[in-house]
C-alpha positions in Angstrom: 0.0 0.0 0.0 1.7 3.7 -0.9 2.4 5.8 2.0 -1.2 7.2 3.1 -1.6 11.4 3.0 -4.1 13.0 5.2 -5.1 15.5 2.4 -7.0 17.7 5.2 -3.7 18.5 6.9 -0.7 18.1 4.0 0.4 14.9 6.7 0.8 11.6 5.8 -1.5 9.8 8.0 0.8 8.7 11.4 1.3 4.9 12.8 -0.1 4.7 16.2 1.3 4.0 19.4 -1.4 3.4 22.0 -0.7 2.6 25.4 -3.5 2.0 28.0 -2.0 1.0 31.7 -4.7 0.0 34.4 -5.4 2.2 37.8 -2.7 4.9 37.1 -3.7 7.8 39.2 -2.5 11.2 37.4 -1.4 12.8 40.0 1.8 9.9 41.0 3.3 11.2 37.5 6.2 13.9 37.3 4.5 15.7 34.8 1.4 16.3 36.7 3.0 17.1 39.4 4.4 14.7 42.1 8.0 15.6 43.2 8.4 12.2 44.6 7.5 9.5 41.9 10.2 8.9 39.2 8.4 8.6 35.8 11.3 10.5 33.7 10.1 8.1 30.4 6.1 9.4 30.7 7.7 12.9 31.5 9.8 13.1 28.4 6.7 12.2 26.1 4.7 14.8 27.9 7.6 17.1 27.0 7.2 16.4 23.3 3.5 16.6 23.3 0.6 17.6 25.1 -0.5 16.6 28.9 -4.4 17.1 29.6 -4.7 18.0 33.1 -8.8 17.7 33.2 -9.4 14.0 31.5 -12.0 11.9 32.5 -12.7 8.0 32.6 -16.5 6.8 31.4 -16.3 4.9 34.5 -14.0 4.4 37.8 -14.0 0.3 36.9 -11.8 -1.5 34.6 -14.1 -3.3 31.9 -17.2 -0.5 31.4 -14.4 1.7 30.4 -12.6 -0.3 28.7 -15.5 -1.1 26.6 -16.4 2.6 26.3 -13.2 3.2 25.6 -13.1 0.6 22.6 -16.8 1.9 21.2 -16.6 5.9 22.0 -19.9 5.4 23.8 -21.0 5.7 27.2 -21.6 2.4 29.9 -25.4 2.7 29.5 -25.0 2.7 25.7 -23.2 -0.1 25.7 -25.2 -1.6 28.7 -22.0 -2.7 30.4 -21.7 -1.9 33.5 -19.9 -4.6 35.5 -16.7 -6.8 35.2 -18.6 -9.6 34.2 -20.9 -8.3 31.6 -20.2 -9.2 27.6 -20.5 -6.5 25.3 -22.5 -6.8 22.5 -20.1 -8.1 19.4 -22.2 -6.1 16.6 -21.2 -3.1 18.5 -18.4 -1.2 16.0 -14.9 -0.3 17.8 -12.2 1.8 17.5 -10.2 -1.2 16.3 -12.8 -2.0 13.5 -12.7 1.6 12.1 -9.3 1.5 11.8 -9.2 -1.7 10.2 -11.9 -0.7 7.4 -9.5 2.4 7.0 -7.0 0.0 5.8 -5.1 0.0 8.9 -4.4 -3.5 10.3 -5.0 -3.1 14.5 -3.1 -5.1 16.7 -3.0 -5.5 20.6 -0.6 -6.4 22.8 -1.6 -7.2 26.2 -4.7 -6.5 28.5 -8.2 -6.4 26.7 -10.5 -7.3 30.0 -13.4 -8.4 27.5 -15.4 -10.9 28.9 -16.9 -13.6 26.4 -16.2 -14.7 23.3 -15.0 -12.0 20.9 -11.6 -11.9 22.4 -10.8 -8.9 19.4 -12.8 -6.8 19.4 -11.4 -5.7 16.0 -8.3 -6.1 16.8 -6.8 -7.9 13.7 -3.9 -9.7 15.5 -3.3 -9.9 19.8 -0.5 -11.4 21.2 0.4 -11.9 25.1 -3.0 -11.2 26.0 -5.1 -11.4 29.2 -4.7 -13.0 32.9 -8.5 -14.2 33.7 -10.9 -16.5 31.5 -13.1 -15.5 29.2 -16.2 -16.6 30.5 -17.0 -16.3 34.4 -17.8 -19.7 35.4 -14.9 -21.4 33.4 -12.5 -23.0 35.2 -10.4 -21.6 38.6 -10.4 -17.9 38.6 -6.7 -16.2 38.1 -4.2 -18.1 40.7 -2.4 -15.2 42.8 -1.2 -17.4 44.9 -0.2 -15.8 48.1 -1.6 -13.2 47.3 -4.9 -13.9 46.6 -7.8 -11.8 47.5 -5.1 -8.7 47.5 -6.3 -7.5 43.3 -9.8 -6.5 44.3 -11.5 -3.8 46.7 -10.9 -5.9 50.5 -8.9 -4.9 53.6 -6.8 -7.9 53.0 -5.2 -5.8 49.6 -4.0 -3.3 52.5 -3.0 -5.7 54.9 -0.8 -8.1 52.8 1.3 -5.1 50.5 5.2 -4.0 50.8 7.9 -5.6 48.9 7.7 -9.1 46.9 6.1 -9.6 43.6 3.0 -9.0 42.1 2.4 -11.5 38.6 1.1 -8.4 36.6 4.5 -6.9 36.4 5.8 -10.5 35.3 2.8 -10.0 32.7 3.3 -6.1 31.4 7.1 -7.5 30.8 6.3 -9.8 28.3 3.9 -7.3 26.8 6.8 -5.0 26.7 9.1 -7.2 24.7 6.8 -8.4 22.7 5.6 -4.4 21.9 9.9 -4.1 21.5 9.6 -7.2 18.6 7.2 -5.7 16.7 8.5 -2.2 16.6 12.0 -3.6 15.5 9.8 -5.8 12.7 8.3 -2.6 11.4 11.5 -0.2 11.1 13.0 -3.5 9.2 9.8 -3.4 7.2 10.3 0.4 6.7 13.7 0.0 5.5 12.7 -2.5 2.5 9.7 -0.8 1.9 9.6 3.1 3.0 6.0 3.8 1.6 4.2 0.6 3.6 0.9 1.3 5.4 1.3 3.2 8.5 1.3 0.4 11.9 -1.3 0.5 14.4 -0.8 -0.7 17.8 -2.2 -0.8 20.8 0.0 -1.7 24.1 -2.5 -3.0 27.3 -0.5 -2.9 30.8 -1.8 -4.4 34.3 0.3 -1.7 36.0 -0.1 -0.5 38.5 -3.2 -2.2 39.1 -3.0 -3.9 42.5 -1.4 -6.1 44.6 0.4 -3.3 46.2 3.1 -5.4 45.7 6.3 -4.3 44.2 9.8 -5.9 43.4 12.5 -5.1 46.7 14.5 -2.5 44.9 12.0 -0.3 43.6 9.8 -0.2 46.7 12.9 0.4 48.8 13.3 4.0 46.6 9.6 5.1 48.3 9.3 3.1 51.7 11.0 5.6 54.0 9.6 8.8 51.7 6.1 7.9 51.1 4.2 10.2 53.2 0.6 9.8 54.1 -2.3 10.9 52.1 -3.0 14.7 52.2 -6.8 14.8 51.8 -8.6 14.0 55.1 -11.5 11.6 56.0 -15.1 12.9 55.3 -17.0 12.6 58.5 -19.4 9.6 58.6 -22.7 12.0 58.5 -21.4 14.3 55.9 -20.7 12.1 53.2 -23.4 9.7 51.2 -24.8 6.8 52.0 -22.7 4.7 49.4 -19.7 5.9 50.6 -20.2 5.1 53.8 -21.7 1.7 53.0 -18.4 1.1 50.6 -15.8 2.0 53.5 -17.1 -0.6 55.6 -17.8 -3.2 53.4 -14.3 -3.1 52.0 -12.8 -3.2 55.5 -11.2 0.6 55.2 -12.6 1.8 58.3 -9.9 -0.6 59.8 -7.0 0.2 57.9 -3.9 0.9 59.3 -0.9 3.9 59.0 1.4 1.0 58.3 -0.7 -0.6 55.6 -1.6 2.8 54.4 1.7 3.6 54.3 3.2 0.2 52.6 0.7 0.3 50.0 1.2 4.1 49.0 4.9 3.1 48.2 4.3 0.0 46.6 2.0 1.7 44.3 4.8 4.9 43.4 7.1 1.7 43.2 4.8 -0.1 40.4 4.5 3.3 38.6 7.9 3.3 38.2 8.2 0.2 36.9 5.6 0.5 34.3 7.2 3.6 33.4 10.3 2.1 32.5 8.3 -0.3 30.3 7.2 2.4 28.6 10.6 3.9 28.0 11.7 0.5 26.4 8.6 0.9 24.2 9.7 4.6 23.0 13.1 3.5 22.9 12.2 1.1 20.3 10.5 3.5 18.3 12.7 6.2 18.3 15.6 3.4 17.6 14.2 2.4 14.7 13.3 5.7 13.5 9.3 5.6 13.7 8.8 8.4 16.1 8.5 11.3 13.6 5.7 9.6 11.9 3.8 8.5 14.8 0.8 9.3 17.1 2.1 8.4 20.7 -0.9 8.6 23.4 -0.8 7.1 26.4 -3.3 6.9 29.2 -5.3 5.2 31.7 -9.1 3.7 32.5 -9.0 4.7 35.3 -7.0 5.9 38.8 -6.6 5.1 42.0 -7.8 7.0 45.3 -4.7 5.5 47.7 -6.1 6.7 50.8 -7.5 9.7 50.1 -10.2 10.8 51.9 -10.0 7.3 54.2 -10.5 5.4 50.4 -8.3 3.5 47.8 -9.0 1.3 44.9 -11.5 3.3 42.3 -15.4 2.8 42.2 -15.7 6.6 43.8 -15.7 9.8 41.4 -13.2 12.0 43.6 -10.8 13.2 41.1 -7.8 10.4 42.2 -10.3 7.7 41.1 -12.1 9.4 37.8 -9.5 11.3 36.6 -6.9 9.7 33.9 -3.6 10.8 33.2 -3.7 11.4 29.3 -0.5 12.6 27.5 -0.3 12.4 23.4 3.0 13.6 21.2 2.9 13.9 17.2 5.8 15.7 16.1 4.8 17.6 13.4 1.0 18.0 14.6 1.1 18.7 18.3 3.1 21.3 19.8 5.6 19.9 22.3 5.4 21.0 25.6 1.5 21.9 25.1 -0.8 21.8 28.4 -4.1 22.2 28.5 -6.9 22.5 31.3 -9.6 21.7 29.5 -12.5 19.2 30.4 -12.3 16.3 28.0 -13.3 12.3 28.0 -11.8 9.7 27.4 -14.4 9.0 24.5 -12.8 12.3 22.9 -9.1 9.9 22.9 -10.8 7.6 21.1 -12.7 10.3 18.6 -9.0 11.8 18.1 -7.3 8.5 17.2 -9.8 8.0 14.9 -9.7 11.4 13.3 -6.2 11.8 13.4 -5.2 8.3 11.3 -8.4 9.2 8.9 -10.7 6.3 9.9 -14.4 6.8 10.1 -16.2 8.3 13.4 -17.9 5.7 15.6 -21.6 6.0 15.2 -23.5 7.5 18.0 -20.3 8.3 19.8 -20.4 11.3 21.6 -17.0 11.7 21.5 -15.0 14.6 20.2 -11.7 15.0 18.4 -9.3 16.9 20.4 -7.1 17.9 17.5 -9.5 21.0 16.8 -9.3 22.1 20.5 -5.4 21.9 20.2 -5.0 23.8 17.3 -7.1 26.6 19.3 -10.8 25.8 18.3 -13.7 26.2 20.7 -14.1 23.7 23.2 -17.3 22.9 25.5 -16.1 21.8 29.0 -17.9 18.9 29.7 -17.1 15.1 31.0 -19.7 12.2 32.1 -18.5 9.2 34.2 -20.9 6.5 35.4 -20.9 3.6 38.0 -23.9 1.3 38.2 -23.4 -2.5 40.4 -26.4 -4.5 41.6 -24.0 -7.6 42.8 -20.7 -7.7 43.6 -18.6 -4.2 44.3 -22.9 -2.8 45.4 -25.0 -2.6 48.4 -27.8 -5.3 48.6 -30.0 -2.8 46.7 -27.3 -2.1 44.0 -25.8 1.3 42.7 -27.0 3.6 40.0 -24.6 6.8 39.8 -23.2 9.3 37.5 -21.4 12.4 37.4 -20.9 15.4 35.0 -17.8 17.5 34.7 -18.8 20.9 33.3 -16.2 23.7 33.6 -15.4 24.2 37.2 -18.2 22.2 38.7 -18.1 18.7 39.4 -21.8 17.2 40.6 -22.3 13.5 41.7 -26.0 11.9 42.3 -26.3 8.3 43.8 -29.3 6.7 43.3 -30.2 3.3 45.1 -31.3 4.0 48.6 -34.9 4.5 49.6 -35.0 7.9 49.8 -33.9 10.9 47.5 -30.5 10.4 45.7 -27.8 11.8 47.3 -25.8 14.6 46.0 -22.0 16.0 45.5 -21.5 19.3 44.6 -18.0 20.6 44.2 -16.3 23.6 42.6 -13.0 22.4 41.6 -11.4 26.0 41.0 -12.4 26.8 44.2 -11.9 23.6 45.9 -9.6 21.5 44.1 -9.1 18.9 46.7 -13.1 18.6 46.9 -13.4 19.1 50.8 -16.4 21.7 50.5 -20.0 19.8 49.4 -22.2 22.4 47.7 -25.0 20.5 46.8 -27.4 22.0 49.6 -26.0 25.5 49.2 -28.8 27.7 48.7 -26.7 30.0 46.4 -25.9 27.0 43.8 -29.2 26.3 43.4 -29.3 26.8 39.9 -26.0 25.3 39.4 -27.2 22.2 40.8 -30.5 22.5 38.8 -28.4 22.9 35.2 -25.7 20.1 36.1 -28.8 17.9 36.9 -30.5 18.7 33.7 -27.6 17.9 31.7 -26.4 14.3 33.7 -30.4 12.9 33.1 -30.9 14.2 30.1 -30.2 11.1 28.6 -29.5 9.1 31.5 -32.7 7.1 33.6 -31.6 5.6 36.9 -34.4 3.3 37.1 -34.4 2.3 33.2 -30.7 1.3 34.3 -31.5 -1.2 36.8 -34.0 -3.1 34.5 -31.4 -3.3 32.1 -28.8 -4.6 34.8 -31.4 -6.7 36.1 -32.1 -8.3 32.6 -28.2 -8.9 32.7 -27.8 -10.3 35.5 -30.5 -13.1 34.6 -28.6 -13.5 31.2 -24.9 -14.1 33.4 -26.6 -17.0 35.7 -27.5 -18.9 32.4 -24.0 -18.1 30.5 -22.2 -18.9 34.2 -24.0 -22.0 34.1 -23.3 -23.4 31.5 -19.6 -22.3 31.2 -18.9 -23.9 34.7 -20.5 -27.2 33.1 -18.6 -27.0 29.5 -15.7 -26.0 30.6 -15.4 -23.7 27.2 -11.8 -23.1 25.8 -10.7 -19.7 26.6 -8.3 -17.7 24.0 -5.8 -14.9 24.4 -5.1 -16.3 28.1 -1.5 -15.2 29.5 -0.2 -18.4 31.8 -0.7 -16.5 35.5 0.6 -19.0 38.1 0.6 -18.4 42.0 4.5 -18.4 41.9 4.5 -14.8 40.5 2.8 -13.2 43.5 4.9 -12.8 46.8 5.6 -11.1 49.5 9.2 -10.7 50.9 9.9 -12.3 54.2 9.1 -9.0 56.6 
């Protein structure tokens, strides 16, 4: 295929480096700010590029944004809500646009889609995921010693420090395998200078919990580390899920040490997985693909590592919603570029899409960034939803969203018997969201837009039907996958050997 020219812009269309880690808070990145975690690799991109310092997930939970991220729509679109639900296959993704563009996707790496379409466009994945396809299926992943310490549970706290978590066995093989295929397409460059641009995706477990990380790397953090900065709402002046959530997961018995031990595990595994990413970059630039490539690298989610008495996600305080979201294209984006403004992760995917020339994703509200960085108008606006009615929910499940629009920041949770709780917060204001506006009489009408705008197209109640219907669907599916034991396809070999803690 001749060498591809966006006629639009006078560029030939770029390759495309895209690399998605898993729970990387923003604000344990040099470039956004933390004097303390070393992340020189991440910091150098953002000094080529652009850092967004207002980018939101579509949800604080690995697969709905995943999936949202893959279809540029939002959870209730998709009607995937959960960890366990299976996205509807006839849905178009990012990956399938850029395929019928001619590109030819690949991922290497974490996918977390549950079922049977294990591509989801992509054309080619190697390395590929830790956990079965189908719930049901087989022993969930083996994490040996630690297991129990990868979800929401006092025990993650309780059992962190220095050893070795399996997913940084995993993201290493993704990295050399990313390394192999870069190396393949400069040699393919070489023989061939006017091939079709490459199109890759790079999917990292770090630094998803265990808050386990290798000796060495936590021993850089363990006498540093210093406690979390934001304090504990009070019991009666935060919402009913909240409170629910901090005792169900055991936080209201966490510990200074285990706060303490997990905070520098987690800087630890960001600076692993950020010399991951160097290797990746290195690779590139070594083989003379940088110039002609989109580079964007960000998260699903972050991680709230004791702030405000919490860790893990599931909350929509800004260390669990907000992404860190950095993108370089020399040529095209200015290097050294920040910007402020509110944008979603569904706008990443609109701007990959837009900037390699492959077709918008219908219904997507997404939006290209590309525009706003060339100085175009820009509406500041972000949703982010989390809906459970099982696991990770009180017995009556949870139905909440949140919008992002300019300054203000308004949560409603839905699922108790009385009126939905709200969150107000002004974010220039109060940036480290300690003031609740939401009963303010003079932000009444603030509260009264921000509401119009999250329910405009969003119904609570139509939500948990859906889910409802769902879950009915999942006891038939787990049924009979526990009883057919169905072969499972792009699983990574985890074994119970790779997770450790070192001997205190």
């Amino acid at each position: 295929m001749a060498a591809t020219v966006d006629r639009t812009r006078g560029l030939r269309r770029p390759n495309l480096l895209y690399i998605l880690s898993d729970q990387h808070c923003p604000f344990v990145t040099g470039c956004y700010g933390d004097p303390l975690v070393e992340t020189p690799h991440l910091d150098r991109l953002a000094a080529a590029g652009v850092t967004m310092d207002a980018a939101y997930c579509p949800s604080p939970i690995c697969g709905p944004s995943r999936m949202s991220m893959l279809t540029g729509l939002h959870p209730f679109q998709n009607r995937s809500w959960t960890n366990r639900d299976i996205l509807d296959s006839s849905i178009p993704t990012m990956a399938h646009s850029l395929g019928a563009a001619g590109r030819r996707p690949v991922l290497i790496g974490r996918l977390h889609s549950m079922g049977p379409d294990q591509r989801r466009g992509y054309a080619e994945r190697l390395v590929g995921d830790h956990s079965p396809n189908y719930a049901g299926a087989g022993p969930v992943a083996d994490r040996g010693a630690l297991d129990g310490t990868a979800g929401p549970d006092h025990a993650s706290l309780a059992r962190s420090g220095a050893g070795q978590s399996g997913y940084e066995v995993h993201d290493e093989e993704v990295t050399a395998a990313a390394v192999r295929f870069l190396q393949r397409e400069a040699d393919r460059r070489r023989t061939n200078p006017d091939c079709e641009p490459f199109c890759l995706t790079v999917g990292l477990m770090l630094p998803h919990p265990p808050y386990v990380a290798r000796a060495a790397d936590y021993r850089r953090y363990a006498d540093r580390i210093g406690l979390p900065r934001k304090p504990e709402f009070p019991q009666r002046a935060v919402p009913e899920y909240l409170r629910w959530w901090r005792e169900h997961t055991g936080l209201t018995r966490t510990t200074e040490a285990e706060t303490l031990r997990s905070r520098a595990a987690y800087w630890a595994l960001v600076t692993s997985m950020d010399r991951m990413i160097g290797r990746v970059l290195a690779a590139l630039r070594t083989g003379g693909l940088e110039e002609d490539t989109l580079i964007v690298y960000t998260s699903d989610h972050g991680d709230m590592l004791g702030e405000h008495g919490m860790f893990w996600k599931h909350t929509f305080y800004e260390e669990s919603v907000r992404v860190p979201l950095i993108m370089a294209w020399p040529g095209r984006i200015r290097a050294g570029t920040r910007s402020d403004r509110v944008v979603s992760a569904l706008d990443v995917t609109a701007t990959i899409l837009d900037a390699t020339d492959a077709q918008a994703l219908p219904g997507s509200p997404g939006r290209s960034l590309l525009p706003l960085l060339d100085g175009g108008s820009w509406r500041d606006e972000a949703f982010s939803e989390y809906c459970s009615d099982e696991a990770w929910g009180p017995p009556d499940g949870c139905f909440q969203r949140m919008i992002r629009r300019d300054e203000w920041k308004l949560v409603c949770y839905h699922g108790s018997n009385r009126a939905a709780d709200m969150q107000l917060f002004n974010l220039k204001e109060d940036p480290r969201e300690l003031v609740n506006c939401a009963s303010d009489l003079g932000c009444r009408e603030t509260v009264r837009n921000l509401r119009a705008l999250l329910y405009a197209d969003w119904d609570p109640e139509q939500v948990r039907v859906q889910m409802a219907a769902n879950r009915a669907r999942h006891v038939i599916h787990h049924g009979w996958a526990r009883a057919t034991e169905p072969h499972s396809e792009h699983l990574w070999d985890l074994r119970g050997e790779m997770f450790y803690l070192d001997p205190a």
